[in-house]
N, C-alpha and C positions, 0 to 999 in steps of 0.2 A: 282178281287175276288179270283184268284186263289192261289195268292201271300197271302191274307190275310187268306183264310183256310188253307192255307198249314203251314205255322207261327203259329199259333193258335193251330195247331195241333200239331206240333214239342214243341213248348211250354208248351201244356197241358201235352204231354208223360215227358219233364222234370219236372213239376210240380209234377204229377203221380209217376214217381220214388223218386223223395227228399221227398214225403209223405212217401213210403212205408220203404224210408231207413230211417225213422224220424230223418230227418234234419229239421232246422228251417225255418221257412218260404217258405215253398215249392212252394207256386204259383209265387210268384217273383224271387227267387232263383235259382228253378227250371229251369225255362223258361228261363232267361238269360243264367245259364251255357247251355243250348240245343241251343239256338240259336248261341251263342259264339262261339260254335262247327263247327257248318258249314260255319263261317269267314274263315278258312285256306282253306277250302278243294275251296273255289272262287265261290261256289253256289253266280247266281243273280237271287232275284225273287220280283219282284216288290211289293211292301208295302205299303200302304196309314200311314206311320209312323206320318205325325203331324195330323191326323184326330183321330188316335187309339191315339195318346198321350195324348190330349186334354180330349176326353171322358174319357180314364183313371184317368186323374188327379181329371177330375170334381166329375165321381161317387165316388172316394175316398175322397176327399174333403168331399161332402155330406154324406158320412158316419160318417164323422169325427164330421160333423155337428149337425147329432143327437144327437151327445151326448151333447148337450149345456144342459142345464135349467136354472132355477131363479137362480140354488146356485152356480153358473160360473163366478158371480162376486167375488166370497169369492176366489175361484181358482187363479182365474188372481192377486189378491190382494199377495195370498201363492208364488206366482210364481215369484215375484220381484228380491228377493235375489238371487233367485237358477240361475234365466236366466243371472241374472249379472255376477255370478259367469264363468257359463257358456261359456260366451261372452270373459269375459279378459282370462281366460282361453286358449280360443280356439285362441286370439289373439297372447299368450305369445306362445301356441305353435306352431300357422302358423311361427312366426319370429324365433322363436328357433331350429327346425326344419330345416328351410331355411338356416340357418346359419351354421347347419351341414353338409349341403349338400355343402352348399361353400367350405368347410374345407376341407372336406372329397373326396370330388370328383373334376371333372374336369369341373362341370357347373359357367357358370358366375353367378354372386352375381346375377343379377337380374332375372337370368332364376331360381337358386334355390328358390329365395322368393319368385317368382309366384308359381311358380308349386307346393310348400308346404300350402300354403294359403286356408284357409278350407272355400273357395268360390265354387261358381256354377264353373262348366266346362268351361261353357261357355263367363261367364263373365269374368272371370282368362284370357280365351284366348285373348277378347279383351283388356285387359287391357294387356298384353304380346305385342298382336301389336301394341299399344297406345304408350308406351314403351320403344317398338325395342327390345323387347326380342325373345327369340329361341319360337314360337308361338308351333313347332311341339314337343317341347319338356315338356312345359307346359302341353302342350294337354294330353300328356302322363303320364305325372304324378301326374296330376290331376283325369284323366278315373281310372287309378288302384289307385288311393287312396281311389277314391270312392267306386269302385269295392270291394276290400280286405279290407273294411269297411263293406261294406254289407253283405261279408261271416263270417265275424270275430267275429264282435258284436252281431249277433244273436245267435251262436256258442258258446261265451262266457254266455252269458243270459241265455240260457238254461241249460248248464253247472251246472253254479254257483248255478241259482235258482231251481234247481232239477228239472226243466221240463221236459216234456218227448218229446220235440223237435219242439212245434209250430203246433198242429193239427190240422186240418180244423175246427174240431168239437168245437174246443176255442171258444167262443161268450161273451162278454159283453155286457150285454142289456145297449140300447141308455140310457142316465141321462135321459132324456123325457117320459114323463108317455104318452104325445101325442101322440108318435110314436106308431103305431100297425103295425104288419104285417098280423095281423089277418083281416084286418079291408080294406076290399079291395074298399073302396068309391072312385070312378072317383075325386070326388074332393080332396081329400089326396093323391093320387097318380100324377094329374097334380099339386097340390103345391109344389111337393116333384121338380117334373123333371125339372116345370117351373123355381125356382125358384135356383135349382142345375146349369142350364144352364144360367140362367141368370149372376147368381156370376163367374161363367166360364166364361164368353163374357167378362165381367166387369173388371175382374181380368187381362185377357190376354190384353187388349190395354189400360189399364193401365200400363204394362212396366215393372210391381214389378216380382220378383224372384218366381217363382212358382206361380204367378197369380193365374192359373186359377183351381190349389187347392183351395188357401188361397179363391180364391172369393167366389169360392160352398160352401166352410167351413162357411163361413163368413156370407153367405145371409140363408142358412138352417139354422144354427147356433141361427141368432139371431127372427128369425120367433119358433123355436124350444123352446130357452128361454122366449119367451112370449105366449105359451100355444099355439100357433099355431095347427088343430089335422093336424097330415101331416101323410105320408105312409112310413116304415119302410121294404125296399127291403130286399128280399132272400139274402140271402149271397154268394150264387153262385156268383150274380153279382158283390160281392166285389171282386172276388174269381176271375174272365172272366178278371174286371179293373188289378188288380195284376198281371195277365197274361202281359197283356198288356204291363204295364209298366215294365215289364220283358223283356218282346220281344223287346223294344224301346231300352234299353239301352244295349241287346244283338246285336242288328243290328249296334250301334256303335263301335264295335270288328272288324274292321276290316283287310286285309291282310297286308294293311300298318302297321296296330298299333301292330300286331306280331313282323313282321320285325324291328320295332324302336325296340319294349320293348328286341329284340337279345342283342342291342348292348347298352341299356339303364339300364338292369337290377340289376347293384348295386345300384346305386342313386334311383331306384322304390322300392327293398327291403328296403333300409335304411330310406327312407321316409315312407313308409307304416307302416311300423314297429313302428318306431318312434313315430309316429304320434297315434297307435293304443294303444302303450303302455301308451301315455299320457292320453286316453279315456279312459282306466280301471282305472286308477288311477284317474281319476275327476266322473266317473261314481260311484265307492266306495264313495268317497269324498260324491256324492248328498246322495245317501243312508244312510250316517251318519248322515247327516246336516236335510235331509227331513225327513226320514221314506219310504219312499216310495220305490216300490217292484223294486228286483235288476234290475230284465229286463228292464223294466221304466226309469232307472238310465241311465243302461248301452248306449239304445238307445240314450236315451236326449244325453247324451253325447260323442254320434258316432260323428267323422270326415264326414259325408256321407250327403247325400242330404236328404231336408227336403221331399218330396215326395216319396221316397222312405223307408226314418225310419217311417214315419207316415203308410205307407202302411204295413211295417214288425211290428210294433207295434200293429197295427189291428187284424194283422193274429194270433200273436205268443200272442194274450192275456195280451199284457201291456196294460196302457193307452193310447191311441194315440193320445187324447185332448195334454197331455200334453207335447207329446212327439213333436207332429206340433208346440204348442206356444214357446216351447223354442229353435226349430229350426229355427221356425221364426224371433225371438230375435234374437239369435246369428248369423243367414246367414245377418240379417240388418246391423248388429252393424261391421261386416266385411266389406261390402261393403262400408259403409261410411269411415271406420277408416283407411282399409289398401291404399285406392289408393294414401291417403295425406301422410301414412307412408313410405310406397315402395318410392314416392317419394323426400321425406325428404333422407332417405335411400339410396338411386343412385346417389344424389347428390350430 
């Protein structure tokens, strides 16, 4: 317990300050670079880290969820072209990327195509052991890809779109006229939770890439599109999840991953950069082709993990519906296409 208030608390103070210095996304942002912090200095404090990750991903999922309605099939219909685009995209430049890291540096061919590859952390890793590639080096260049995605592209979105830096105070009412938060009925608040945790259970043993997002998104979502009345939480609680999933990915910084990233630093610039420079240029690219607002764009078209742009997406005032379905797209369409490439590739 003391491990989780004390996180929480170190979190919320980074949260707190990326507010007041308006940077983007402050509750996720925040929270990580504060916990990050106290990686070097070798603080251990015990965490209940897949219990806080799970609830995180779930409440944000179901937030995600609200926003379904009747006119969600017209979306997904809109959303064909842009998520393909997307996909090959994100394909040409996992391989393109990787191939400059061969070039340029001292990593083997199969350690740079891992570690460039705009897959999960995780799944990258096993596929690096599967492999027989450099696993700790993957790891690493995968973490700060995703990392110096999350600081970048928010950064750039507010930027461009004249924001004034992702405030708390951002809200976009759910698509569902269902949702009330005024509306405080026992039975709209247990459909909301029952049915959040359920797509969360659902989602996580089923195996898929952010489960237990996609499932809370997925079971609100489609009780939301059918008129369902359900209960529409404070925002705080999006705001506590965000925290959350802050602190998760801050706890993964650790004394090891300093010490690598010493001796690993040109190949994580070169990659990061690379990679981030191709998502302003495909992010521009959606904005042209869609309409749709730069931030929107930009996110859809981060390098970075689908629970985490859906989470900054939330906060900073895009759309986060859309910005989850095309990160779901595209994290699929990698997972199937690269393990047959990489190994076509090596061979």
């Amino acid at each position: 317990m003391f491990g989780l208030l004390f996180l929480f608390g170190i979190g919320g103070a980074g949260a707190w300050l990326f507010l007041r210095l308006r940077l983007p996304a402050p509750s996720i942002l925040g929270s990580l670079f504060a916990v990050a912090l106290l990686c070097p200095l070798g603080l251990k404090v015990a965490f209940p880290t897949g219990i806080v990750s799970f609830f995180s991903k779930v409440t944000i999922g179901a937030f995600i969820g609200l926003r379904f309605d009747r006119n969600c099939t017209k979306l997904l219909r809109d959303l064909a072209w842009p998520s393909i685009i997307v996909s090959l995209w994100m394909l040409g430049t996992s391989i393109g990327c990787g191939m400059l890291l061969y070039l340029f540096t001292d990593l083997p061919i199969s350690t740079a195509l891992l570690g460039s590859t705009a897959g999960g952390v995780a799944e990258m890793a096993l596929l690096a052991l599967s492999l027989g590639a450099d696993v700790a080096s993957v790891t690493l260049l995968q973490t700060f890809r995703l990392v110096g995605s999350m600081f970048v592209m928010p950064l750039l979105g507010a930027r461009y779109a004249g924001s004034d830096g992702g405030s708390l105070d951002e809200e976009l009412p759910p698509c569902s006229s269902s949702c009330d938060s005024s509306d405080s009925s026992p039975w709209r608040y247990m459909t909301f939770v029952g049915l959040a945790l359920l797509g969360g259970w659902a989602g996580t043993i089923s195996h898929v890439p952010a489960g237990s997002l996609l499932g809370s998104m997925f079971f609100v979502g489609v009780f939301c599109a059918l008129g369902i009345p359900m209960w529409s939480p404070p925002k705080i609680i999006r705001s506590i999840a965000q925290t959350g999933v802050g602190i998760t990915i801050g706890l993964s910084m650790t004394e090891e991953t300093f010490r690598q990233l010493y001796f690993m630093l040109p190949p994580v610039l070169l990659l990061t950069g690379g990679m981030i420079a191709c998502a302003v240029a495909l992010g521009f690219l959606l904005k042209r082709i869609t309409g749709w607002d730069l931030v929107t764009c930009l996110l859809s078209a981060s390098p970075a993990g689908l629970t985490q742009m859906g989470a900054i997406a939330d906060e900073m005032g895009a759309d986060p519906l859309i910005v989850s379905l095309m990160h779901t797209v595209r994290l699929v369409s990698i997972l199937i296409v690269m393990p047959f490439s990489l190994s076509a590739l090596l061979s």
